[in-house]
N, C-alpha and C positions, 0 to 999 in steps of 0.2 A: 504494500500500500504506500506508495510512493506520492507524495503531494509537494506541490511548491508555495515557499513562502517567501514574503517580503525579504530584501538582506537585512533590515535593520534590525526586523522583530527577531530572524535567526541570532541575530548580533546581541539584541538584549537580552534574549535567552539563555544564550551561553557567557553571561555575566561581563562582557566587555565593556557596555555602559547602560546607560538606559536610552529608550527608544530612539527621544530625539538629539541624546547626543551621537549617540551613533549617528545619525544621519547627517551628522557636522563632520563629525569621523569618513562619512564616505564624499563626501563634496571637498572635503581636503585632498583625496586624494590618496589616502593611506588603506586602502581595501584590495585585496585582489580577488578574483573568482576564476579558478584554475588557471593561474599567473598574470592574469589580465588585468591590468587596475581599472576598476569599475567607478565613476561620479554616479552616476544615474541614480536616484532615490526610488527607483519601482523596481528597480532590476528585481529578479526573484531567483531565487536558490534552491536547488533540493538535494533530498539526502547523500546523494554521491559526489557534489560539488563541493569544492575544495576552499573554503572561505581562509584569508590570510590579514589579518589587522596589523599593520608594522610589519610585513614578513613572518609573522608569526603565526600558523595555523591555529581557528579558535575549535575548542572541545565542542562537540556538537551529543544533547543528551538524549539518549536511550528514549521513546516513544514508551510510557505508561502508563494503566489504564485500570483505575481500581474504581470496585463496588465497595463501599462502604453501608454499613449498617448503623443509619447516625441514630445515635442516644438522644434522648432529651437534654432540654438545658446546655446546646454547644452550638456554634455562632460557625453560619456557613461560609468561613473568610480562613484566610491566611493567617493573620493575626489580627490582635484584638485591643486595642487602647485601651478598654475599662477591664485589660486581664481574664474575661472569660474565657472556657473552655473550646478553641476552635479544635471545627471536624480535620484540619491535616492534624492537629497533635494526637488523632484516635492511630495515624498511620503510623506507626515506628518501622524503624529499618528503611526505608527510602532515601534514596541519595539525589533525585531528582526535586526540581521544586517543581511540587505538585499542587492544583487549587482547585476547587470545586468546580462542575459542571452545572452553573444555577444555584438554586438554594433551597435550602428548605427553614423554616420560621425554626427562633431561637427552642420553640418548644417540640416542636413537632420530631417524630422519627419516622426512621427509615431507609429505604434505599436513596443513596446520595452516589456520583459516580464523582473520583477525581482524577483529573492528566494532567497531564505538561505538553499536554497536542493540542496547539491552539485551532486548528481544522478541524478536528472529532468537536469538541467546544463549540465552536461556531455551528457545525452541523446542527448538532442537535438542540442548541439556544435559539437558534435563526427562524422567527415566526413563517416563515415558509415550509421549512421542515416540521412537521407537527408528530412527534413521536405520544401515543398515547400513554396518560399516567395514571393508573387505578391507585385511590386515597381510600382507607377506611377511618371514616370518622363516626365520634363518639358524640353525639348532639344531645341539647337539653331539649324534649320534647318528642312526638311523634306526629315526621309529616304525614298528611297525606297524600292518596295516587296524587291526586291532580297537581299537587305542589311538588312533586317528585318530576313530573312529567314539566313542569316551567323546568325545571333545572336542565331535562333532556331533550327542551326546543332553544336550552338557553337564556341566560340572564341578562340584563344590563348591566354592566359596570361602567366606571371612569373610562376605560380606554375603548371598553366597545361593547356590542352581544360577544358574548359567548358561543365557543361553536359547540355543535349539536354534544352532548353528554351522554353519558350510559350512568342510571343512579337507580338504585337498587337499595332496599333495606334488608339488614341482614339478620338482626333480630334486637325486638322492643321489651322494653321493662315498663308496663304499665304501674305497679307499682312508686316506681322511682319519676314514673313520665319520662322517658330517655330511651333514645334507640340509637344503632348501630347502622349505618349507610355505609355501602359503597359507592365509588363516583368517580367515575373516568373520564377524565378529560384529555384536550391536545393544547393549550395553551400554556405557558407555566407563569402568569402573571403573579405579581409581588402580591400575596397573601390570598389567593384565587382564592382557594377552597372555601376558605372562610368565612370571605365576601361572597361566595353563590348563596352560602346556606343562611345570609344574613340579610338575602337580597328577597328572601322567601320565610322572614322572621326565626331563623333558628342559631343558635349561638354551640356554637363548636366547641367541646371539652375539651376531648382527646382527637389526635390525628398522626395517621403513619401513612406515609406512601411504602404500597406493596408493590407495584411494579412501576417499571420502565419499559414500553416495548415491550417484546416477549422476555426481557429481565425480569428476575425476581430473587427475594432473599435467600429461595433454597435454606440453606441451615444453620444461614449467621442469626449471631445472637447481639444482641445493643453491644454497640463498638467494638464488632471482628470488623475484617474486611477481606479481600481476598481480590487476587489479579482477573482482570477480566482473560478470556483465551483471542487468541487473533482470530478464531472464528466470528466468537461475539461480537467482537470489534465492527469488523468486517459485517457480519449480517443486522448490529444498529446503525450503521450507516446507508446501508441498502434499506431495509425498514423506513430510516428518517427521508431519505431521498425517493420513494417510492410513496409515502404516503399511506403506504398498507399494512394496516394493525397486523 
């Protein structure tokens, strides 16, 4: 799976500087690409090309692809200014810098995927690509069909209707007034879920996304993770660019 990238963003990547000073780095003059000194700010590179900053060959890193199974209470970032628990520190042993694919709310769990492959990334963030994501949430109340069925012609939100949904109840505590929904969507907007079930009066307790695509947790438990296979890889990106659950 071979792709090309920008030189600068290869360039940031491999820690030489950040984005747009590289790109001052390559207008100077000081870049070669298979001994050629490159200006051009578009040029693009791929993995068999031979990137040189000062004569120097830069370390180009390993392509990695992890499922994680995020816990509650961990902040889907890199790092964290008020010191919470971010989802890379659930990763130990990785030598790559690796950052989430999207996110999921500080509370919520589940499958969370992270890389250092800015193309897989894009792929599958890029509102065109719509990878479906089945959520099981815990709501205070019990909808009914017909309010089940707004959620699976779609909601209004801030940024738009919602596309068509798949929602399903999984089992109700009349006692408690509280049910269990599931709810599949293709968008992954900033607090979706939440906001669908809020947009039809119901307030979300608990929430874990169980799949990705034909991804799913399999046998992780809150904060394993494990390598995705080049299969996988490969058949979510076919999936995202296909359109086909």
């Amino acid at each position: 799976m071979s792709h090309q990238e920008r030189l600068q963003k290869v360039m940031a990547h491999a820690g030489v500087a950040s984005r747009r000073h590289s790109e001052k780095i390559i207008q100077e003059g000081r870049v070669k690409v298979n001994g050629q000194v490159v200006t051009e700010l578009g040029t693009r590179v791929g993995p068999n090309d031979l990137v040189e900053v000062d004569d120097v060959p830069i370390y180009r890193e390993e392509p990695r692809y992890i499922m994680l199974y995020k816990p509650r209470n961990t902040i889907s970032a890199v790092s964290d200014d008020r010191g919470r628990d971010t989802v890379v520190e659930c990763v130990k042993g990785i030598e790559e810098r690796i950052y989430p694919v999207g996110r999921l709310d500080f509370d919520t769990t589940g499958l969370l995927l992270l890389t250092n492959d800015g193309n897989f990334s894009h792929v599958l963030m890029h509102p065109r690509y719509q990878v479906p994501k089945v959520y099981i949430a815990s709501i205070d109340g019990i909808p009914t069909q017909g309010e089940l069925t707004r959620l699976s012609r779609g909601v209004q939100l801030e940024e738009g209707k919602t596309s068509p949904a798949q929602a399903r109840i999984l089992s109700t505590n009349r006692q408690k007034n509280s049910s269990v929904v599931q709810l599949t969507i293709h968008e992954g907007w900033n607090h979706q879920v939440k906001r669908m079930f809020e947009a039809i009066g119901y307030k979300v307790s608990r929430l874990k996304r169980e799949r990705l695509g034909f991804l799913d947790l399999g046998r992780l438990n809150p904060g394993q993770w494990r390598e995705l296979t080049a299969f996988e890889v490969d058949k979510l990106l076919a999936q995202a660019t296909s359109g086909k659950d």
